[in-house]
N, C-alpha and C positions, 0 to 999 in steps of 0.2 A: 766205087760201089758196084758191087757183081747183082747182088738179093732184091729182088723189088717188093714190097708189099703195098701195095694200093690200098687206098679206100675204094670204097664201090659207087653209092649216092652223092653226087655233085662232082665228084672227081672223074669218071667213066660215063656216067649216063646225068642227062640233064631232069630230074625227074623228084624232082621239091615239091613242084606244085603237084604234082598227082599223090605225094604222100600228103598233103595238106589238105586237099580237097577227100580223100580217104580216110584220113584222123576227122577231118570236121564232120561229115555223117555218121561216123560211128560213134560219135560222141553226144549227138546232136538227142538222140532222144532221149537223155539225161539231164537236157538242159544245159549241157554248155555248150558256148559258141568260142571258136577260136581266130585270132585274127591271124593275117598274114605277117603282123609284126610282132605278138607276141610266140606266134611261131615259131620264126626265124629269133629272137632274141631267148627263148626258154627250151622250147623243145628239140630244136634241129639236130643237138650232139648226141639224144637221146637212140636208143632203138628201143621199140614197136612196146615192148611192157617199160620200158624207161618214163617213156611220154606220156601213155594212160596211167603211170601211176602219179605222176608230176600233173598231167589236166584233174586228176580228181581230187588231188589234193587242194588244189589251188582253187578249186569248186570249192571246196568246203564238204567234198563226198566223202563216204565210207571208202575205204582203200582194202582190196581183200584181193587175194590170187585169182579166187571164182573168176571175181567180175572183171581182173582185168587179161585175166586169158578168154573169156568172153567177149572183150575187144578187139584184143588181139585177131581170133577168129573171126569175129566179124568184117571188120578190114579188111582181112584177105581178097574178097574176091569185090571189095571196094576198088582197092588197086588196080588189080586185074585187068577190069573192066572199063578203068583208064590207061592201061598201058599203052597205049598209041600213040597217047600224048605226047610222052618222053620220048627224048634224043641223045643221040649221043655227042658225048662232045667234039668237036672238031680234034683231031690229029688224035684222038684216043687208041683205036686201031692200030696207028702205026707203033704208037707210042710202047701198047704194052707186048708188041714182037719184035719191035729193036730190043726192049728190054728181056723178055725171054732168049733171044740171041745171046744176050752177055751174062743169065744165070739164070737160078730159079723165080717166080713170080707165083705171089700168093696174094690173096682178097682178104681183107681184114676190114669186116664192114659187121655194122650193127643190123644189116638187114634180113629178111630170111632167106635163107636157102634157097627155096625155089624161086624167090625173085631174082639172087645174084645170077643163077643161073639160065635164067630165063632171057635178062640182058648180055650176059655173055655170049650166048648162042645169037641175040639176035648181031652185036660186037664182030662175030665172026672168030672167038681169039682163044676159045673152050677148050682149046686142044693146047692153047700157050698157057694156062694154067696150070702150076701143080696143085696147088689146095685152096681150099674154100674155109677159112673163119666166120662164119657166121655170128648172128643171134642165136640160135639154138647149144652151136660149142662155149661161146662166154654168156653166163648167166648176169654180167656185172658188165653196164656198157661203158661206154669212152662218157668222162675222160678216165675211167681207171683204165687200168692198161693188162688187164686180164687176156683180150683181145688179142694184143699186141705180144704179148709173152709167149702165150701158144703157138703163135707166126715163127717166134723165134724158134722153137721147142722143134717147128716142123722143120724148119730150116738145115734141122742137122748140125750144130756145128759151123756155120758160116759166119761169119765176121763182119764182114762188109755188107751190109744190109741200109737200105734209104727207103723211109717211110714217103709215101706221097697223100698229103691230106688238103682238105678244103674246108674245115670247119674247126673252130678251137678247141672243142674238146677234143675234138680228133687230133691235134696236135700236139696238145695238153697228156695224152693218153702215149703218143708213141716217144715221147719226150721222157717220159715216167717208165719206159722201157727201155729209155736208157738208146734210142734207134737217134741216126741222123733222120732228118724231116723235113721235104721241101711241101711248103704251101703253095695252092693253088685260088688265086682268088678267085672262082666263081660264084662264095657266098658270102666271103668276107672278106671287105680293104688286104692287101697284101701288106700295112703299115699292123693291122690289127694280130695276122697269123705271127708277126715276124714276133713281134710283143708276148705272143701267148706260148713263143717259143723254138720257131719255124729258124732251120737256118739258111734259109732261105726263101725265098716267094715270087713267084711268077704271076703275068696277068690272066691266062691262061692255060690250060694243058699244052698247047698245042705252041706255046712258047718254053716249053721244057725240053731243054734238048741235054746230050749224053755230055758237054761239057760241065752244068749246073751239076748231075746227079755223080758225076765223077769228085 
């Protein structure tokens, strides 16, 4: 495998609990409260309009674009303002400029733009990327594989492409694209990724080395 497309959240930067604690007060003065378990078990495969449209449903709220690009918005600088908290992952650094060394590398994340980019630059690896998949370019997140398509589209032509994911749907999504896909358990059992379709699964990033992804 030459192509790398990464996930961005849980797979590169450790940074769950600053989207959770940033979904829970933007949500909060509508009266719902979210927990850490039905986060992780509803929301996590979601991006940013995925998940206020799934918290409000599940409230029992009215579901309308307004109000959930008004979340959206709101959140922003919810995040932001926890960014300190996140880390990155151990051997991430290395990991995505061995892989830049042996092709191109692409981000295929539900997140926004200026966040992926914002962890990259702090990553150090901004210049080992060629494109950015965002939330903003697929309007339909993982698991559909909208995301994942367009990666490929950027790709040019290349063949040998290995998705790297950490969450099901994210694996569910680059699988439905037809990509090979090694999981990374930092959110979920590596017995759970392998099932959801992973062909393989590591316990960490920083246990992925160029013979797995080969």
């Amino acid at each position: 495998m030459t192509a790398t497309l990464f996930d961005y959240n849980g797979v590169l930067i450790d940074d769950e609990d600053v989207h959770l604690a940033a979904f829970r007060e933007a949500v909060r003065p509508l009266g719902i409260e979210i927990t850490e378990e039905q986060y992780v078990a509803r929301y996590l495969g979601f991006d940013d309009a995925g998940a206020f449209r799934a918290m409000l449903e599940d409230a029992g709220k009215e579901v309308t674009e307004a109000r959930v690009n008004d979340l959206i918005e709101a959140k922003k600088p919810l995040y932001l303002a926890r960014i300190d908290r996140a880390r990155m992952f151990a051997g991430a650094k290395e990991l995505v400029k061995r892989r830049a060394a042996k092709g191109r590398v692409g981000i295929v994340s539900g997140a926004l733009r200026s966040e992926i980019e914002l962890g990259l630059a702090k990553l150090g690896v901004e210049s080992d990327i060629s494109f950015i998949v965002s939330a903003e370019d697929a309007p339909r997140c993982k698991p559909d594989p909208m995301g994942y398509l367009i990666g490929i589209k950027r790709l040019e032509g290349e063949q040998n492409i290995v998705a790297i994911e950490d969450s099901l749907a994210g694996v569910q999504a680059a699988r439905r694209a037809h990509l090979r896909v090694v999981g990374v358990a930092h959110t979920y059992p590596e017995a759970e990724l392998l099932a959801a379709g992973a062909d393989a699964a590591v316990h960490a990033l920083a246990d992925l080395d160029d013979e797995i992804l080969g």
